[in-house]
C-alpha positions in Angstrom: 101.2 46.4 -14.9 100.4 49.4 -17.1 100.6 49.0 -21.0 102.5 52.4 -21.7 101.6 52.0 -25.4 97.7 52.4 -24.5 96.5 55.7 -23.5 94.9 54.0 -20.8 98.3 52.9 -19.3 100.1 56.1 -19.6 97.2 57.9 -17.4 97.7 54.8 -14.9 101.3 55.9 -15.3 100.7 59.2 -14.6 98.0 58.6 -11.7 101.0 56.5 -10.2 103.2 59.3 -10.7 100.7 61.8 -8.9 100.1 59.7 -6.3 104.0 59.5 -5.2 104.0 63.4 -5.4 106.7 65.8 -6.6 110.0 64.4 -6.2 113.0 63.6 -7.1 114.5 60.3 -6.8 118.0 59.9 -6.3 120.8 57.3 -5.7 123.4 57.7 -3.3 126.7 55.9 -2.8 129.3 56.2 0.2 132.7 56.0 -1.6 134.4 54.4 2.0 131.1 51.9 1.9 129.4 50.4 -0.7 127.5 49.0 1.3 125.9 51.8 2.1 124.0 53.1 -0.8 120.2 53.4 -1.0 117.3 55.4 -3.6 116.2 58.2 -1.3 113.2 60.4 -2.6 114.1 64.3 -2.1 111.4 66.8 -2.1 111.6 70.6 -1.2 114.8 71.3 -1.8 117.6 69.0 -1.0 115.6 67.4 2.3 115.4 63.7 2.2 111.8 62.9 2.3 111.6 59.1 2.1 114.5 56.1 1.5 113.4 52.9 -0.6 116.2 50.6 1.8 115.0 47.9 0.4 117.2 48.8 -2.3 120.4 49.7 -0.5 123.6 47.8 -1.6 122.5 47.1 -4.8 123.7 49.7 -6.9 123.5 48.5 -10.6 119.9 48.0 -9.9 119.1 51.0 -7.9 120.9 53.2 -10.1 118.7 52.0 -13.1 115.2 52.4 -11.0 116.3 56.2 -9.9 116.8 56.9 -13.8 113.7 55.2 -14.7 111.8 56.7 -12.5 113.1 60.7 -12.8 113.0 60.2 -16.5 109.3 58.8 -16.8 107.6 62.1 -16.9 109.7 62.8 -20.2 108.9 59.0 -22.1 105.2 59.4 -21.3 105.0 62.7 -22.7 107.1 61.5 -25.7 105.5 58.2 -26.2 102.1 61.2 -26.3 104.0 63.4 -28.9 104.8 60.0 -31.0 101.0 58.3 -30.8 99.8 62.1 -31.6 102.1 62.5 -34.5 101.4 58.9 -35.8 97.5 59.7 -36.0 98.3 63.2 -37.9 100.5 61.4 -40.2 97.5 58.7 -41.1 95.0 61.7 -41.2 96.8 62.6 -43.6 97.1 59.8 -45.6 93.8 59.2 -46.0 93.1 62.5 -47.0 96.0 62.3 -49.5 94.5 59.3 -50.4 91.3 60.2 -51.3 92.5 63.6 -52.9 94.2 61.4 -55.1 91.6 59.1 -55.8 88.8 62.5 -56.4 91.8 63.8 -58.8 92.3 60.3 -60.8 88.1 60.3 -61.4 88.0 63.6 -62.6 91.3 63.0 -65.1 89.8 59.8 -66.6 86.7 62.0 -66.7 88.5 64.5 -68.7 90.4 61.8 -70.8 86.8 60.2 -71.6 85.2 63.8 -72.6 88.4 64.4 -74.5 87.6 60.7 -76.3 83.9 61.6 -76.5 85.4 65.1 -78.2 87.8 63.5 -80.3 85.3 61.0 -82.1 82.5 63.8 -82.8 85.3 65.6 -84.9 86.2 62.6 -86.7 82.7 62.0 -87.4 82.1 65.9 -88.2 85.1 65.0 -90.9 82.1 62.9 -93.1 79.4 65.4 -92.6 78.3 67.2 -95.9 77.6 70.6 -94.8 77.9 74.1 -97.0 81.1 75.0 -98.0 82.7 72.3 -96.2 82.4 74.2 -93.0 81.7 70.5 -91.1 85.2 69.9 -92.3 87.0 72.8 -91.0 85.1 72.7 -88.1 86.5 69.3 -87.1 90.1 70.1 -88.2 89.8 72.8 -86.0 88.8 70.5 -82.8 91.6 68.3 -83.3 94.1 71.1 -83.9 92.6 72.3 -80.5 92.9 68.6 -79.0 96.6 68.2 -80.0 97.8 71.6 -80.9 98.7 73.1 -83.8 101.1 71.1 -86.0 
């Protein structure tokens, strides 16, 4: 039995599919009888191309294979769309991911420089330099680190 979840199994599906040819399977009931209902496959119009009788007289049964069956082409190419839609959403992910981790290394980075930054100003604060220009120098850093107050 085919594993429709596989890619494998939905192309064994799909061989299956193409091997039966291009019809359309049907289930047929006669209201005096009903005994006498079958699948019957119908190709090329309305003409009745093969009968599974096998499966005549029971209808609960038959009436579930005929929908299977007609609506298989659909699932398969839905169960596709699904698989297809779950890989882009883990692409992705992972590139989300590791945007997000690039972006966190570059802010602690910047919050490190910024530290680095911070402590030559303080240190700039002791330095004896002409005028005091050391001094204003390193109240002007941290007025540029944490604005103007």
């Amino acid at each position: 039995m085919s594993d429709p979840t596989t890619p494998e199994g939905r192309a064994e599906l799909r061989k299956l599919l193409a091997q039966a040819g291009p019809k359309t399977w049907v289930y047929l009931e006669d209201a005096d009888d009903p005994d006498d209902c079958g699948i019957y496959a119908k190709q090329e119009g309305s003409r009745v191309v093969s009968e599974l009788s096998e499966w005549r007289g029971v209808s609960d049964d038959a009436e579930l294979l005929v929908a299977a069956v007609n609506a298989l082409p659909a699932l398969l190419d839905a169960l596709d769309n699904a698989y297809e839609q779950r890989d882009l959403v883990k692409d992705i992910a992972t590139w989300e991911h590791n945007a997000s981790v690039a972006r966190l290394a570059r802010a602690r980075a910047a919050e490190a420089a910024l530290d680095r930054v911070r402590a030559l100003a303080d240190d700039m604060e002791t330095w004896c330099s002409p005028y005091g220009v050391a001094v204003d120098y390193a109240k002007r850093i941290h007025e540029a680190l944490d604005g103007a107050q």
